[in-house]
N, C-alpha and C positions, 0 to 999 in steps of 0.2 A: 504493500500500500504506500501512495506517495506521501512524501513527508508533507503536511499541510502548513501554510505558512500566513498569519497574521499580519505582517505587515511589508508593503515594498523593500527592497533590500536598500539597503544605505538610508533607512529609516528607523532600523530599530530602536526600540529603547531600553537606552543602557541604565542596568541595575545602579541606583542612587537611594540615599537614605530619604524618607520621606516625612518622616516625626522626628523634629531634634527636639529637645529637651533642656532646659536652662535652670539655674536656680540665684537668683539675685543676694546678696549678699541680706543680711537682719537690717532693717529698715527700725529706729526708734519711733515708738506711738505716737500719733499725733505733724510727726515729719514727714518729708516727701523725699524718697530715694530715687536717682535718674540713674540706669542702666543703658549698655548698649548693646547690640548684638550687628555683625557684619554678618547677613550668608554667606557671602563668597567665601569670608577668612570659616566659618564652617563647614562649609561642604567639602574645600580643600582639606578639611583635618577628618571629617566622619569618612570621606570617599577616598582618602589619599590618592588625591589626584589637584590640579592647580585647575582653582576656578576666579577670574580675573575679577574687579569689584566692578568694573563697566559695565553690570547687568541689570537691567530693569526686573526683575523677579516678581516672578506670582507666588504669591501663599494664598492657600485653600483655604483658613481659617487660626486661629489660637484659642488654646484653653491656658485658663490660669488658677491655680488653686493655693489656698493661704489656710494654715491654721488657725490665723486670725480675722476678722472682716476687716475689710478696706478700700478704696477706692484703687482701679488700674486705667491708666492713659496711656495708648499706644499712639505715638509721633513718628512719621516719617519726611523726609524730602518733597516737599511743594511737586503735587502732579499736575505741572504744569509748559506752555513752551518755553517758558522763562529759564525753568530749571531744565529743560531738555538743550537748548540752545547753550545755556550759561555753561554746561558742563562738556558739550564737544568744540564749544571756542575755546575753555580753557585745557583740554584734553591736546585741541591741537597746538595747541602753544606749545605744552609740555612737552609733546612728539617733536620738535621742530626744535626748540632749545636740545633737548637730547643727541636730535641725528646730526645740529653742526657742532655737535663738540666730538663726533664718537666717526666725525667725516675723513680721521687721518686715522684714527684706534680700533676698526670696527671691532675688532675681535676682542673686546673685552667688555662688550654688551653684559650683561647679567640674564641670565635664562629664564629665570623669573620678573624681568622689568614690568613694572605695572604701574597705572595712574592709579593712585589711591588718593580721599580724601576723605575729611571728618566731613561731619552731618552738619556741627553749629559748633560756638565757641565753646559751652559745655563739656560736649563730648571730647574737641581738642585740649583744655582743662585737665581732662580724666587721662587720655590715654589710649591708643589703640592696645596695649595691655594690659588695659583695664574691662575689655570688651567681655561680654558674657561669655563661655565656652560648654559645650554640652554635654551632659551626663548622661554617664550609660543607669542600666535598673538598679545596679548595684550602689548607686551614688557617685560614682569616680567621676572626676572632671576630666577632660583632654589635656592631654598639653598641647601647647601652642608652638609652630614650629615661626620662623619667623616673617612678621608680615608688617615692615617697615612701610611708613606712609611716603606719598611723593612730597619734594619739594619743587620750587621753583627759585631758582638763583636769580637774584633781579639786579643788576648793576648797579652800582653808587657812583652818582653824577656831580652827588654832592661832597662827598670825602676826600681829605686828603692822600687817604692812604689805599685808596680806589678798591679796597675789601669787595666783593657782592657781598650781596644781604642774603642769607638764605630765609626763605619765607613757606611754614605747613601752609595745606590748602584747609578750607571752609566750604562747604556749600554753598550754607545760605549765613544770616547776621551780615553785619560790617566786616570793613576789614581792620586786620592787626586786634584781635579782640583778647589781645594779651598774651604773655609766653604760656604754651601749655605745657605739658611732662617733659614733653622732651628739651625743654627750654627756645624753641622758637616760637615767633610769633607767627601768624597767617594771614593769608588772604582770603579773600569770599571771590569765590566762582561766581554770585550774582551780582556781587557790587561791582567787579571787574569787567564783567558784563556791560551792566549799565552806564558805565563809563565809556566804554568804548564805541557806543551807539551816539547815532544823530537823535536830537529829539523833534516831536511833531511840532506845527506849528501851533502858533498859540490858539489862531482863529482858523477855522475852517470851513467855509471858505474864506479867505478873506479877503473884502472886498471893499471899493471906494466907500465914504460916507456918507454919500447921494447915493447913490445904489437905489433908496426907498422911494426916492423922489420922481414920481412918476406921475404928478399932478399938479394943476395949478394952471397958470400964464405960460410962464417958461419953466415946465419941468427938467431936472437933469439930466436923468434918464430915459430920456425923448423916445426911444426908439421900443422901450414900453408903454408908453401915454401915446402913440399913434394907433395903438388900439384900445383907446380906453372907450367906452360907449357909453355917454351920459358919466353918472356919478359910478362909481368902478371901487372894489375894494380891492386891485390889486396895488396898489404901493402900501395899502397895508399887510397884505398879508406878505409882501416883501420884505416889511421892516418885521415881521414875528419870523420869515427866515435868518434873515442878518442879524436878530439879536439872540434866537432862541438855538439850544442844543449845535452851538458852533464851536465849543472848546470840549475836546474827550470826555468822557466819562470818568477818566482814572488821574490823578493828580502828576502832576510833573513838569521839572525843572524850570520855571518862570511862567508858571503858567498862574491863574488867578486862584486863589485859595479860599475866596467866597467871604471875605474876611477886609475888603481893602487893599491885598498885600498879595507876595507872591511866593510858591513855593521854591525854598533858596537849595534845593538837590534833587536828584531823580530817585523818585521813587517806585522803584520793582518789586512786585510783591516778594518777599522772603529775602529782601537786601536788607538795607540796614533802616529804611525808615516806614516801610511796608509790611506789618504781619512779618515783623523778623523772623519770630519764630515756626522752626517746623511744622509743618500741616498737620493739624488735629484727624488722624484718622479712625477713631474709637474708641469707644470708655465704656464702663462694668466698675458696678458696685458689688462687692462680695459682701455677702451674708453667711450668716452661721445658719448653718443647717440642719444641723444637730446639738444641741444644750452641751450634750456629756463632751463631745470630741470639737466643736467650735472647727469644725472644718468647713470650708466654704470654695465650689465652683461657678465658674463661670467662663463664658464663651463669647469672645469678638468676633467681627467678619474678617473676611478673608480680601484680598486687592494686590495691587501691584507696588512694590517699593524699588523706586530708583537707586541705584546702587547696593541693591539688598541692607540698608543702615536701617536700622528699626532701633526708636527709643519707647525705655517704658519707665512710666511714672510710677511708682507703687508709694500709697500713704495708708498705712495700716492702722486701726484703732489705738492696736497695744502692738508692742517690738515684736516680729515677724520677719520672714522671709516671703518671697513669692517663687512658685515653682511655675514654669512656662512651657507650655511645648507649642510648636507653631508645624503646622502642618503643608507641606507644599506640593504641586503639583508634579505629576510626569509628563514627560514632553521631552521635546528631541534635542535637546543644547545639553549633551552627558547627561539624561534622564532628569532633567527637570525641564517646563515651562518657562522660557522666559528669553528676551530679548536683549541683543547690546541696546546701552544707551544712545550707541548713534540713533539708533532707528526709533527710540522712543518718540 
């Protein structure tokens, strides 16, 4: 009997772990503890194999369960074109500073070269070894083999003694948002972003200040008043084009601030003056569920996180732990779901 086959050949899918498992450090009652978790730097340690952080990844869903009751906040990376754009302008920087310095050395590349970056200033605060890692039934944590973040060497224009600067990267926040563990400071992928863009114009359209004048003896706009028939509301409803919904929706760089005044920086959502912070992507209150054992489950939705960076807030009533598992999908990128960020 022929052998039966499931799926196209150079389709299969390859065996991947699909429940990781986390457990957050004791969180004090009353406090609020921020953890992280990278998938890539996990699936490269459960699958021993290298899975790069430039992946947009799907999770099926999380459970979270606490011997205590408490409040859980899952935050990821702004699903948005801002973060999608902000992260392959700055990805190809990083490619391009790389390949003219390695244009006379090629051979001393590193095997493992990867664009890495933290999530927000927080997480660069903490540490990429401080990131969550996954336990097996038995409780064992992984160890972590090594998964240095990227820099960017940015030249000094202004020193005498012409050092570069080296600079960790950021996502999202401002930039230079302080030295984190490793003692550098950083840059923001969105603010960098934003920077390097033209902005809109203030009025749009914008147009003479007669424009509306389209009536009278000697109208301005003559070549609208040769069809006016008797009394005519169009120069007015001219002047409600020319004054109404002609400056964006979204606030930026000299544009009016509804206030007198103007706003004096660009603001992109998840930069430094826009919803800094990471995108709210779901929350769960835990309860006690049982009197005697004060154990308490609960279940987030599932979605796609850029860069596989996922934060979790845990604030427990009384000192606790949270134990995490996040469940992901199969799919054809070495058995999971999920897409480079270029393509996001």
């Amino acid at each position: 009997m022929a052998k039966r086959r499931y799926t196209k050949k150079g389709n299969k899918i390859q065996p991947a772990v699909m429940t990781l498992t986390f457990a957050t450090p004791s969180v004090t009652g009353g406090q609020v503890g921020r953890s992280y978790i990278d998938l890539s730097q996990v699936a490269s340690l459960v699958n021993r194999r290298f899975y790069r952080q430039g992946i947009n990844w799907a999770v099926g869903g999380f459970k979270v369960l606490s011997l205590n009751p408490g409040a859980v906040n899952i935050g990821k990376l702004p699903n948005t074109w801002v973060m999608s754009n902000a992260w392959e302008k700055g990805f190809r920087a990083w490619q391009e500073m790389n390949n003219k310095a390695l244009e006379e050395t090629p051979s001393v590349r590193p095997k493992f070269l990867d664009f890495k970056v933290y999530a927000d200033s927080a997480h660069h605060v903490l540490g990429a070894g401080q990131n969550l890692l996954p336990v097996d039934l038995g409780g064992n944590t992984a160890t972590p083999g090594e998964w240095e973040m990227s820099k960017f060497v940015v030249p000094r224009t202004d020193s005498t003694t012409g050092v570069p600067s080296d600079r960790e990267i950021v996502a999202t926040g401002a930039n230079y948002p302080g030295a984190g563990a490793s003692g550098f400071n950083a840059v923001s992928l969105i603010e960098g972003y934003a920077a390097s863009r033209g902005l809109p114009e203030v009025l749009d359209p914008n147009v003479p200040d007669d424009a509306s004048d389209a009536s009278g003896v000697a109208p301005q706009n003559w070549m609208t008043a040769l069809f006016n028939e008797g009394t005519q509301q169009d120069d007015f409803v001219l002047d409600d084009m020319i004054t109404e919904n002609n400056i964006a929706p979204y606030p930026f760089e000299n544009g009016d601030d509804g206030a007198g005044g103007f706003y004096i920086d660009t603001m992109y959502p998840g930069g430094a003056n826009q919803l800094p912070g990471l995108e709210w992507h779901d929350l769960v209150q835990i309860y006690e569920t049982n009197v005697t054992s004060g154990v308490g489950i609960q279940r987030l939705k599932g979605g796609n996180f850029p860069c596989g960076l996922i934060a979790i807030d845990w604030a427990p009533a009384s000192s606790a732990n949270l134990v995490i598992q996040v469940d992901l999908i199969p799919g054809n990128h070495r058995g999971y779901l999920c897409e480079p960020m270029t393509e996001m």
